[in-house]
C-alpha positions in Angstrom: 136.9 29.8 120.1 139.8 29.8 122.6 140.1 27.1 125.5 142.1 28.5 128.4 143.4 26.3 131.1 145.5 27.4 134.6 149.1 26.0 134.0 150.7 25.4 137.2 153.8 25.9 135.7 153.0 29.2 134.6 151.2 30.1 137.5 148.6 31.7 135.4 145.4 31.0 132.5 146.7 30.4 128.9 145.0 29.9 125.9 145.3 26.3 124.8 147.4 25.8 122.1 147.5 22.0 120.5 151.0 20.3 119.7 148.9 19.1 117.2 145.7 20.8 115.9 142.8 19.3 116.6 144.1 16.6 118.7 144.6 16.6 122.7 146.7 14.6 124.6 146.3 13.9 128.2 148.2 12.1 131.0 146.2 11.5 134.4 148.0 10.2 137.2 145.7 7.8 138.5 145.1 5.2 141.0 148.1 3.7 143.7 145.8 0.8 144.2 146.7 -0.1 147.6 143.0 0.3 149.1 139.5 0.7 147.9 139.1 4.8 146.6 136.9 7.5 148.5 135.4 10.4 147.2 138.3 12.2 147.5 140.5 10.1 144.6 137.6 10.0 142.0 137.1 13.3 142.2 140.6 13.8 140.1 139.2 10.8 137.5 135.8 13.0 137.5 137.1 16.1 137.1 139.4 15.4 134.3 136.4 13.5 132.4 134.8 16.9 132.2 137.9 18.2 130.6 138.0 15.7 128.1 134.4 15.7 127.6 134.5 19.3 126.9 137.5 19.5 124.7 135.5 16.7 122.5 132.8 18.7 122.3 134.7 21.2 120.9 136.1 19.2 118.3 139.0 17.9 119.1 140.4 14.3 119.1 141.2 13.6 122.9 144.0 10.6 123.5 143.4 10.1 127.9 146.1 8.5 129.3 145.3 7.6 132.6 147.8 5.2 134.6 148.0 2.4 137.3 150.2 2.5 140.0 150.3 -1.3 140.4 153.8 -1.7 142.7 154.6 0.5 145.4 155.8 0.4 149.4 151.9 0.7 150.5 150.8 -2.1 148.5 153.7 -4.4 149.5 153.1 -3.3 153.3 149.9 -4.3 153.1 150.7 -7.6 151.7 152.9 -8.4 154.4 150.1 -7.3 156.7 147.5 -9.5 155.7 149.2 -12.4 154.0 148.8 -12.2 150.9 150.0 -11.6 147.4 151.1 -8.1 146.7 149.3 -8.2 143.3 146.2 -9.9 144.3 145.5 -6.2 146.4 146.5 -4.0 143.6 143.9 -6.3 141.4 141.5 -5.8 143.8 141.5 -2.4 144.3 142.5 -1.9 140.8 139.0 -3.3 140.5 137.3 -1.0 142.9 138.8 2.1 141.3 137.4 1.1 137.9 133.7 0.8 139.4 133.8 4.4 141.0 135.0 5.6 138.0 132.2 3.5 136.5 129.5 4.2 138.0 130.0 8.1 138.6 129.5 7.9 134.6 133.7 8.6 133.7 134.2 7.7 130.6 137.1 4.7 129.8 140.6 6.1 129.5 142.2 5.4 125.6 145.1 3.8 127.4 145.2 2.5 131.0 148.4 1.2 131.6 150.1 -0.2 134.3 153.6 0.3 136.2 154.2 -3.7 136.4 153.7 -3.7 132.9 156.4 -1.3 131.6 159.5 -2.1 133.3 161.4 -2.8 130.4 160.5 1.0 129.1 161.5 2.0 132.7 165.2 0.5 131.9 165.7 1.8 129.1 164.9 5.5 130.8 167.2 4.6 133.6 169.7 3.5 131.1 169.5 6.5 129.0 169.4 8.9 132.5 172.6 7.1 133.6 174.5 7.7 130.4 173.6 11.3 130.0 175.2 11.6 133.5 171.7 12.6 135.5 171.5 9.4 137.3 173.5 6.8 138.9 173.5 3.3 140.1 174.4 2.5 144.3 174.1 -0.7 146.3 171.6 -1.6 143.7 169.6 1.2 143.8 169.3 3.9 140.8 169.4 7.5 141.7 168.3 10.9 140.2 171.0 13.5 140.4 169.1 16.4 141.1 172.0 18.6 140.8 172.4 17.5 137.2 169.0 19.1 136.1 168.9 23.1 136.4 165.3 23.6 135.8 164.6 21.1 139.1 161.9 22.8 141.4 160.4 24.8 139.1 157.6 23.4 138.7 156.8 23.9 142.8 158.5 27.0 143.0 161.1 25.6 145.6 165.1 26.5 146.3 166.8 23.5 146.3 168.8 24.1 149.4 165.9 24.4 151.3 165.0 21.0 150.0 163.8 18.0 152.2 163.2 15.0 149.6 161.1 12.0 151.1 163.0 9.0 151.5 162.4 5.3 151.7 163.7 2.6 153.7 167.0 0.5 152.1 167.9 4.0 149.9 172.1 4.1 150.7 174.2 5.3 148.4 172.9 8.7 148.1 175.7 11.1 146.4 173.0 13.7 148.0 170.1 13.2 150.2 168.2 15.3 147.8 168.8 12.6 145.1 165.5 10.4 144.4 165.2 7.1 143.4 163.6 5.6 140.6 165.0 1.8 141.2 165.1 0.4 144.6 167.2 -2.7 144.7 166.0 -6.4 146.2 164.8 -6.8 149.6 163.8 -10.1 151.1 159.7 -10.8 150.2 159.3 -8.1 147.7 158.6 -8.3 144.2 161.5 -7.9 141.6 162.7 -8.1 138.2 166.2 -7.9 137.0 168.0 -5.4 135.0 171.5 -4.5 134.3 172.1 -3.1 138.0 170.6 -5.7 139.7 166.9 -7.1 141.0 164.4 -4.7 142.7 161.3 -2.7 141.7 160.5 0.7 140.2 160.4 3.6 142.3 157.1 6.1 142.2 158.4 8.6 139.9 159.9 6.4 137.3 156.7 4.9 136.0 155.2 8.1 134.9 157.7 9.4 132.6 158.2 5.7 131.2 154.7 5.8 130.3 153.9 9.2 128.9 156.9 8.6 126.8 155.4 5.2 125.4 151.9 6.1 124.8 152.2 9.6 123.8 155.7 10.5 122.7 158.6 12.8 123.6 155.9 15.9 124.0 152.4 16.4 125.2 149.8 17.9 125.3 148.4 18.6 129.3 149.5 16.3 132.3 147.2 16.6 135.3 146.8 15.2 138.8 146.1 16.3 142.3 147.7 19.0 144.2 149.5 16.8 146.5 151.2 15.5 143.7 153.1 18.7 142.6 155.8 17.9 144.4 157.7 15.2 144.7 155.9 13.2 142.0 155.1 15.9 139.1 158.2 17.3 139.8 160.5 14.7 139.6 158.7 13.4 136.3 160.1 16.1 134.7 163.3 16.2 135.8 163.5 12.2 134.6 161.7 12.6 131.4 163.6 16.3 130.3 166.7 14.4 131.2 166.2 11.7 129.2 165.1 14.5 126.1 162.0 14.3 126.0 159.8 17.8 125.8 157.1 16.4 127.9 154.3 18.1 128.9 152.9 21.2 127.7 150.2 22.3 130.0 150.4 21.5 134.0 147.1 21.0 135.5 146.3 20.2 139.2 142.5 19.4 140.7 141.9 20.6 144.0 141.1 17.9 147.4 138.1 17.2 149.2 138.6 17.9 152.8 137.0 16.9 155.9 137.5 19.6 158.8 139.7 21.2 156.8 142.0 18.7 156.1 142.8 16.8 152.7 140.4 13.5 152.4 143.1 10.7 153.6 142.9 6.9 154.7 145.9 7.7 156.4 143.8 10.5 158.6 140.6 8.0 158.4 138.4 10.5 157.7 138.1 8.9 153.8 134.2 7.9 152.4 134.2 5.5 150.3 133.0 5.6 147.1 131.3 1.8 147.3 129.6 3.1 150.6 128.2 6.2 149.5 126.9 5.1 146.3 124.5 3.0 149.1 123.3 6.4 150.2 123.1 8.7 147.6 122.4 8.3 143.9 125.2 8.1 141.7 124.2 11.0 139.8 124.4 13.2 142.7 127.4 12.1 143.7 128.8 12.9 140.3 126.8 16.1 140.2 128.4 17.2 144.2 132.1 16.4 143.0 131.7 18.1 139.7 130.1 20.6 139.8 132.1 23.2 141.8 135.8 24.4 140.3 138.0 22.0 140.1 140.8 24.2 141.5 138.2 24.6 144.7 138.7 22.5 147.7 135.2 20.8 148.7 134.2 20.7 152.2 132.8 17.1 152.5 129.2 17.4 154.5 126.0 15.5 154.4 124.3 19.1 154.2 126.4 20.0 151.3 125.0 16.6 149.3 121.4 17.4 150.3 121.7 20.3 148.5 123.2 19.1 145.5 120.6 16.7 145.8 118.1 19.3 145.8 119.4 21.5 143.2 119.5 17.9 140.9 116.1 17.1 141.5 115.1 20.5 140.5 116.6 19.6 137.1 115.2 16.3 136.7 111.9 17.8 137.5 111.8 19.8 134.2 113.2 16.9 131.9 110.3 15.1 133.3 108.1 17.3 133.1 108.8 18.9 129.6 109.0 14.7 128.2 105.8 13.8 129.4 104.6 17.6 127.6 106.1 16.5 124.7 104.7 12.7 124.3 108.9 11.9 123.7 111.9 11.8 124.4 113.4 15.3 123.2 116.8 15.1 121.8 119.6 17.3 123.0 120.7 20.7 120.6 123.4 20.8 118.2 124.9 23.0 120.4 124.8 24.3 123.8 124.4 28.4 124.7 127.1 30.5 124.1 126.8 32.0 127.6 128.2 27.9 128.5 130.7 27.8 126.2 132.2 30.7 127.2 132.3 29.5 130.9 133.9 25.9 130.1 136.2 27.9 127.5 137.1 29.9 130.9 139.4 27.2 132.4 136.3 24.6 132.8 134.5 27.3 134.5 132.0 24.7 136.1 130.2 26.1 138.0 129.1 29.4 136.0 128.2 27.2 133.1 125.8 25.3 135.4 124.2 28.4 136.4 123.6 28.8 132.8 122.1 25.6 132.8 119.3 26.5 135.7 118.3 29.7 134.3 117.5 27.8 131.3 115.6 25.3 133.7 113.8 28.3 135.0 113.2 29.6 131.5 111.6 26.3 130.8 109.4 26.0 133.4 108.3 29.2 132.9 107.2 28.5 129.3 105.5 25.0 131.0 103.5 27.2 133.4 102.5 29.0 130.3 101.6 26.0 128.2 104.3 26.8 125.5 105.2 23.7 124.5 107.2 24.7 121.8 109.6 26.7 123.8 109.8 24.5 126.6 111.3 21.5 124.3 113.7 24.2 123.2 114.8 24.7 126.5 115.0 20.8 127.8 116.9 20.5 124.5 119.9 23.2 125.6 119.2 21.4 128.9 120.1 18.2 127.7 123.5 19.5 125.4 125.0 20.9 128.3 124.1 18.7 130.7 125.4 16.2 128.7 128.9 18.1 128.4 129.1 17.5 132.0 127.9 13.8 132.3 124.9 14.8 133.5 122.2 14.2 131.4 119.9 12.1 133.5 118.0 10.5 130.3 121.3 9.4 128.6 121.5 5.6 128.9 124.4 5.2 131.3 122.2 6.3 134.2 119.8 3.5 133.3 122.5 1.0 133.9 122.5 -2.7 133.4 119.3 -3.0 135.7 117.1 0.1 133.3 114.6 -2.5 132.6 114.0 -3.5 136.1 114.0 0.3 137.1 111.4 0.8 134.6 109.4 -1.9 136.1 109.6 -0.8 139.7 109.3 3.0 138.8 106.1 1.4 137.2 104.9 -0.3 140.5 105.6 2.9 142.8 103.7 5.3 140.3 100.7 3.0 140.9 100.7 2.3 144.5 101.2 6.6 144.7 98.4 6.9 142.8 96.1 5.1 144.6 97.4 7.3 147.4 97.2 10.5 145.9 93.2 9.6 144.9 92.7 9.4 148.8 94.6 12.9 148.8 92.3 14.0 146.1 89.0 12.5 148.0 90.0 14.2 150.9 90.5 17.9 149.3 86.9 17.2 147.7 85.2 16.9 150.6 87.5 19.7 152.5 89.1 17.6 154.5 92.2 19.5 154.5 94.1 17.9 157.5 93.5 14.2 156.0 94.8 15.6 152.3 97.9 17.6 154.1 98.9 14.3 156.5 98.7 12.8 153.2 101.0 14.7 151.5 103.1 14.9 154.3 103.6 11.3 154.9 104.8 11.0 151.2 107.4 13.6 151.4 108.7 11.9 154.4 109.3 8.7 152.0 111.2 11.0 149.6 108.4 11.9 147.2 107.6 15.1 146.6 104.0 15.9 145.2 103.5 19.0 142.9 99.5 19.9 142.3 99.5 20.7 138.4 96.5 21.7 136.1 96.5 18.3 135.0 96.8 17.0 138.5 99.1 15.8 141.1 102.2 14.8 140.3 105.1 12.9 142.1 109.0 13.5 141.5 112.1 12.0 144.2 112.6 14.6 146.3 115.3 15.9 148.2 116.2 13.6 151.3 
């Protein structure tokens, strides 16, 4: 058993090698909390809880590191905007973050620390940087000497002469414009704190390497992100933290965007859905299942068609859990382990999307043995069902899904299936006495609901169906 991941940095797969065995460590760049996330942010928080997910299934003790960007020129824009207090909107959309990740079924992060929170670490970084000779201190501000650092670019494959480094308002000083900052000094109404060059506020990069170095050491394991974070972010981390000595991190690995007309999901380009509005419209579940399921180094093309067909192909699995449970008389606990045929896709750098085509053959496989009244084989089957599903989050009967209101969804699922019923007896009274029309409108009205009715040998049946 051999995990292989794409490392950006080696611009190829490699097998996954543990610093130490049996243990992973991962650092997620996560949130800049300056406004509520769409689609397009948690799919980097969902995508990596698959990784971690799957590395625990096979074995391995996973330490997820998955930050806050709490301080930063957006949020303190904002503030100035709407008159309030810069931390009151990073709370807030701290907040928000932490429900999408929440209720697309993520699991918590080990650590989840924030930049605020680690300036003295940030300091001593600087402090070490400067007297190494690969940073410097001007009008207040600290710099990065790019220059200093030979292995700077590599990461994105870029010739420093070519080199246009973003820049930020009140950065003088520069010995070269293609030096970065990781302090920016006071500027009237923006938060500070003091240290030994002045008062000011971290820049982006800084935070990052301050905190992988506290919460995971000199070297890790696998450091991930989107791709629009390659460079100047990813890239600049490592010239701070290699720098400063540390190893860092092992494994580069970059999630791909979700686009809109082509063009990376942005608030800037307001074409961003948010996560709080969509859950209104689609089930969490098949949210979870639309972002997650293809590659994650595969853009996805945001449409409402493209959801109705996860939705669909969902349902279709959730069919035959229902299905085989109420077969059963129980709830049918998920295998020891999943099919080899899905390990060897996840062991294929998280080969999604192959392992869930392992997981609807074995849907069809179980249906088939339904059809044929084998309930023995199709428990089997909703059992592999079940393990791999839940590899992926996905296992509809696993008690996140229920949620904090299960009971009350009990209830009502209890209210519907007896007000259907009473409809579907006036289908069944109608196809008794050939009244085919009456029995079809009926049938036809309660798919337009969102019920979809399936004629058994033990009668009809209702599911959810597809919108």
């Amino acid at each position: 058993m051999t995990i292989r991941l794409y490392d950006t940095s080696a611009r190829q797969i490699r097998d996954f090698a543990p610093l130490t065995p049996g243990c992973v460590s991962i650092y997620l760049c996560g949130a800049t909390v300056q406004a509520a996330p769409h689609i397009g942010h948690i799919r980097s928080g969902l995508n990596f809880d698959i990784m971690r997910r799957w590395f625990e299934y096979r074995g391995y003790d996973v330490t997820f590191v998955r930050n806050v960007t709490d301080i930063d020129d957006k949020i303190i824009a904002k503030a100035a905007d709407q008159g309030r207090p810069w931390w009151s909107i990073g709370y807030e959309n701290e907040r928000a973050f932490n429900d999408g990740y929440g209720v697309l079924g993520c699991l918590p992060p080990t650590y989840e620390p924030r930049a605020t929170g680690h300036v003295t670490e940030m300091v001593e970084m600087m402090r070490g940087l400067i007297e190494r000779g690969h940073a410097y201190e001007a009008d207040g501000n600290v710099y990065f000497d790019v220059r200093s650092f030979p292995g700077y670019l590599q990461l994105s494959n870029q010739e420093l002469d070519n080199l246009l480094q973003p820049s930020g308002e009140g950065e003088t000083g520069k010995r070269d414009p293609r030096d970065f900052a990781m302090w920016k000094s006071a500027k009237p109404g923006e938060p500070t704190w003091e240290t030994p060059w002045g008062r000011g506020r971290p820049g982006w990069h800084l935070e990052c390497s301050a905190m992988a170095h506290k919460y995971l050491g000199t070297a890790f394991d696998i450091h991930g992100g989107g791709l629009d974070l390659i460079f100047p972010h990813h890239e600049n981390e490592i010239a701070q933290a290699k720098a400063f000595g540390d190893d860092f991190a092992a494994y580069w690995v970059h999630n791909a965007w979700v686009t809109m007309s082509g063009e990376k999901m942005s608030k800037s380009l307001g074409n961003s859905v948010l996560v709080s509005e969509m859950v209104k419209h689609w089930r969490p579940i098949v949210l979870r299942y639309y972002l997650g399921t293809p590659h994650y180094r595969s853009m996805i093309e945001y449409s409402e068609a493209a959801l109705r067909e996860a939705e669909s192909a969902f349902a279709r699995i959730e069919g035959f859990v229902q299905r085989v449970i109420e077969k059963a008389g129980g709830v049918v606990e998920p295998a020891a382990e999943v099919p080899p045929a899905f390990a060897e896709a996840m062991d294929d750098d998280l080969g999604v999307p192959q392992a869930l085509a392992v997981v609807h053959t074995t849907v069809r496989q179980g249906n088939s043995a339904l059809a044929a009244d084998d309930k023995e084989e199709a428990v089997a089957r909703l059992a592999e069902v079940r393990a791999m599903l839940g590899v992926l989050g996905l296992d509809p009967l696993d008690a996140h899904w229920a949620g904090a209101e299960g009971d009350r969804g009990e209830d009502l699922h209890g209210v519907v299936d007896t007000l259907v019923g009473l409809v579907l007896q006036q289908r069944e009274a109608a196809r008794g006495r050939k009244d085919w029309a009456t029995a079809d409108a009926i049938r036809d009205q309660l798919n337009q609901s969102g019920l979809a009715i399936e004629d058994s040998p033990d009668g009809p049946r209702w599911t959810l169906g597809p919108r």
